[in-house]
KEDRENBA-836670 format. One record per residue (C-alpha): residue number from 1; chain; x, y, z. Coordinates in nm, 2 decimals, decimal comma, always signed. Each point is the difference from the previous one (the first is absolute). Layout:
<atoms>
 num cadena     px     py     pz
 NUM      A      X      Y      Z
...
</atoms>
This chain:
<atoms>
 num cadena     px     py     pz
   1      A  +4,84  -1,39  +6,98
   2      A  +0,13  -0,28  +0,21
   3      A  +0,14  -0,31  -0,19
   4      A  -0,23  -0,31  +0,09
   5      A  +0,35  -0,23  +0,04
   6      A  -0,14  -0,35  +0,11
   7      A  -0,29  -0,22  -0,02
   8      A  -0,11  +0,08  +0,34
   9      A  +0,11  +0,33  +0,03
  10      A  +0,22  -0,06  +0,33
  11      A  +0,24  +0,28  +0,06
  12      A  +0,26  -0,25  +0,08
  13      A  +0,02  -0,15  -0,36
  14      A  +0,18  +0,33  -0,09
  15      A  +0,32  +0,09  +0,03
  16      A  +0,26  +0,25  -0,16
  17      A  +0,30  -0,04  -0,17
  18      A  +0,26  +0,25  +0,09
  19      A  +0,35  -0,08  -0,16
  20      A  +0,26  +0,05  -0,21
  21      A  +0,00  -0,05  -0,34
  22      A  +0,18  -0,31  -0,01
  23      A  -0,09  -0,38  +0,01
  24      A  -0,13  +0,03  +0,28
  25      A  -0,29  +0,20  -0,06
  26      A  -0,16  -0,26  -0,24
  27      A  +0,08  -0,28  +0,25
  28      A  -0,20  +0,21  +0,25
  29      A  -0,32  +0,02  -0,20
  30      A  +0,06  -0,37  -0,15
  31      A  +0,01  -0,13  +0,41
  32      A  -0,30  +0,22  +0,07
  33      A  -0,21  -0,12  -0,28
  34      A  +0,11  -0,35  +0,12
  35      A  -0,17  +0,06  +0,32
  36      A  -0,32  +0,10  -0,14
  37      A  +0,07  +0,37  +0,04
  38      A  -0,06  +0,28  -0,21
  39      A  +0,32  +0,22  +0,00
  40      A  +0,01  +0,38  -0,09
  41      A  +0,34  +0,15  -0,10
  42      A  +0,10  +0,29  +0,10
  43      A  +0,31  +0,23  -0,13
  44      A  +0,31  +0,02  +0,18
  45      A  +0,04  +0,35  -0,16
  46      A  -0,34  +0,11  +0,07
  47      A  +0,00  +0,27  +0,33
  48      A  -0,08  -0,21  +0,32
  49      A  -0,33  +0,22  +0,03
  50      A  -0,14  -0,15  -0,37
  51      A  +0,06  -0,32  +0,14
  52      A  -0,16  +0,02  +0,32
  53      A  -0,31  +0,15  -0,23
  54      A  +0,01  -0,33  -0,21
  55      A  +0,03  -0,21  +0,28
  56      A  -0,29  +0,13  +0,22
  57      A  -0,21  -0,01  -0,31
  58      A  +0,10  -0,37  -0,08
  59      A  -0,05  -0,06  +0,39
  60      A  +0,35  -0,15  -0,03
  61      A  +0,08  -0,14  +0,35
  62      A  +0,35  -0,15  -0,04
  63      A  +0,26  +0,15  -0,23
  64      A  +0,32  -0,25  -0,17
  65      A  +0,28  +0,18  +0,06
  66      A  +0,37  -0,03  +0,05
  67      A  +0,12  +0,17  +0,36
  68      A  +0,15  +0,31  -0,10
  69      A  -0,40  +0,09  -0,14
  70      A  -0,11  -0,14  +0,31
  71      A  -0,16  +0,34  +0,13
  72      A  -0,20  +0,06  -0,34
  73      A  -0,22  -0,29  +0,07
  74      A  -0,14  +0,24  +0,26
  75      A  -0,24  -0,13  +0,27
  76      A  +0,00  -0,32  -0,25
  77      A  +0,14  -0,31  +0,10
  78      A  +0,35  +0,00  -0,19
  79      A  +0,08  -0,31  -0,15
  80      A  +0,37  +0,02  -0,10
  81      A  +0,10  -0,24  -0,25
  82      A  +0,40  +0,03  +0,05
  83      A  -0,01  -0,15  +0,38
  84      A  -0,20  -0,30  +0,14
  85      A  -0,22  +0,00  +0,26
  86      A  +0,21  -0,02  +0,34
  87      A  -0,11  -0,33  +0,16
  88      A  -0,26  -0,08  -0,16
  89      A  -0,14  -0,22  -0,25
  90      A  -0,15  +0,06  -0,35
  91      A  -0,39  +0,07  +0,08
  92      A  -0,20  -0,27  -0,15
  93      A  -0,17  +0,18  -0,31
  94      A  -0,36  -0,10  -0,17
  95      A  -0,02  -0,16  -0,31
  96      A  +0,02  +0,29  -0,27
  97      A  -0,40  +0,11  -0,01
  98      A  +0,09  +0,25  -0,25
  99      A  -0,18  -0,14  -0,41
 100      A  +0,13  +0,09  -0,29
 101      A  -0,26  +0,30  -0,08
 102      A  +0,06  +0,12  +0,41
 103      A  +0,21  +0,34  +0,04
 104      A  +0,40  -0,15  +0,02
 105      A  +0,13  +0,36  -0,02
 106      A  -0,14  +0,33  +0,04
 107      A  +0,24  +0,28  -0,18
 108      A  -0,09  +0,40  +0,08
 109      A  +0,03  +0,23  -0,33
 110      A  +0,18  +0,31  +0,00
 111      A  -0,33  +0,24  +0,06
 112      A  +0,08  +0,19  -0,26
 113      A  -0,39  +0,07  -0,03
 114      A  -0,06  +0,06  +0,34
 115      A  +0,04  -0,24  +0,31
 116      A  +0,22  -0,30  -0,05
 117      A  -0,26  -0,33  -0,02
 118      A  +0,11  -0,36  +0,09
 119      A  -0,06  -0,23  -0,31
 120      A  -0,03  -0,35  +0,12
 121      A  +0,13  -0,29  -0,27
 122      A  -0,09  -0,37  +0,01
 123      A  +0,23  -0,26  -0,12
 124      A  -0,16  -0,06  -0,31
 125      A  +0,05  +0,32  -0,10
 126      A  +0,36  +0,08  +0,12
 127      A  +0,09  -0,32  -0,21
 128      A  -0,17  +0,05  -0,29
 129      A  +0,20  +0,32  -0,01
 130      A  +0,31  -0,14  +0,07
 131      A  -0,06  -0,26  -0,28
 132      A  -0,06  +0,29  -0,26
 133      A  +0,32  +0,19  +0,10
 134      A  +0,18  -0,36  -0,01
 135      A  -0,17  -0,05  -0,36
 136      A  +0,03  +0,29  -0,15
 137      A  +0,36  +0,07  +0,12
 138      A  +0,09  -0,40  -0,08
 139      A  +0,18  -0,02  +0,35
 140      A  +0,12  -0,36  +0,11
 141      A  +0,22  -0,16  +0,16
 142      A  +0,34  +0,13  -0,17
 143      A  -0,13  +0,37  +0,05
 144      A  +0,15  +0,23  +0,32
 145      A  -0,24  +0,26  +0,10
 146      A  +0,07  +0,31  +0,15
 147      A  -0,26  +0,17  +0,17
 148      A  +0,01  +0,34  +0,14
 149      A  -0,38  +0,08  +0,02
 150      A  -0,11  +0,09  +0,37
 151      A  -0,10  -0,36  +0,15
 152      A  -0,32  +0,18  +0,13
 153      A  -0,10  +0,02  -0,34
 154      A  -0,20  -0,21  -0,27
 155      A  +0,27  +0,04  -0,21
 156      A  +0,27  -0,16  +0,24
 157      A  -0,21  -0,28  +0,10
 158      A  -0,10  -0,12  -0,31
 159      A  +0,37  +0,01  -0,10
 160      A  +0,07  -0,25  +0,29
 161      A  -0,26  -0,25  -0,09
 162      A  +0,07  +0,03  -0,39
 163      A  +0,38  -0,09  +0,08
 164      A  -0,10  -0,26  +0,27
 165      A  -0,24  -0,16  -0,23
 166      A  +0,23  +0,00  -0,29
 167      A  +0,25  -0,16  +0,19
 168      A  +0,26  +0,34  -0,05
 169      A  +0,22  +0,19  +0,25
 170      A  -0,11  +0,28  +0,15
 171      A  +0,22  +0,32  +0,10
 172      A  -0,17  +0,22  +0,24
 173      A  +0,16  +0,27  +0,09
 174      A  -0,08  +0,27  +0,32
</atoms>
């Protein structure tokens, strides 16, 4: 089934998130959060066919990417994060629309069980389990976290935000 990602259901309010695993990957759905969008990630390492799937049943219609993945945002607008826009300014954006019990993320499992399904997480829920990894793992401040889980994953993003809100350093590498 198709992920209800906003409020109002606008097919502009989603957008994909197709980069490495590196800093900039949580800085991509952080900004797109910030704008009141719901962002799905998508997997580098994933064939270019299982993301187009994901994307058309997200109704993605613009893709963050950095140039060189240009061409896998498809016939989606391709946002590339490592360039600014060539004469021209930053668009105005909304106030963020997105509460904290609205999709922020929408993740696609493996389909192990059949056809891969996109889970949509709110806020609330993403931090609360970034607060029980951070708990139970007693990360803070002092801690260096290296993290090597897919950041299309649950796994990888929670990672980010238990490091983030525990104030430690985070290692991502590709």
């Amino acid at each position: 089934s198709t992920p209800t990602a906003h409020p109002g259901g606008t097919a502009e309010a989603i957008v994909g998130v197709l980069l490495p695993n590196s800093v900039f990957y949580p800085i991509a759905w952080l900004a797109a959060l910030a704008a009141g969008r719901t962002a799905v990630l998508l997997d580098r390492n994933n064939s270019p066919a299982r993301n187009h799937a994901f994307m058309v049943d997200a109704r993605i219609t613009a893709v963050l990417v950095q140039r060189e993945d240009a061409e896998l945002a498809g016939s989606r607008a391709a946002i590339l994060v490592d360039e600014p826009p060539a004469g021209a300014a930053l668009p105005d954006f909304p106030a963020p629309t997105l509460g904290p019990d609205d999709p922020a993320l929408v993740i696609y499992t493996a389909g192990s069980t059949g056809q891969p399904k996109g889970v949509a997480l709110s806020q609330r829920a993403l931090l609360n389990r970034a607060r029980d990894l951070a708990s139970s793992l007693h990360i803070h401040k002092g801690d260096v976290v290296l993290s090597l889980i897919p950041p299309s994953l649950l796994g990888g993003v929670v990672h980010v935000l238990a490091s983030m809100l525990s104030g430690a350093t985070l290692v991502k590498l590709d």
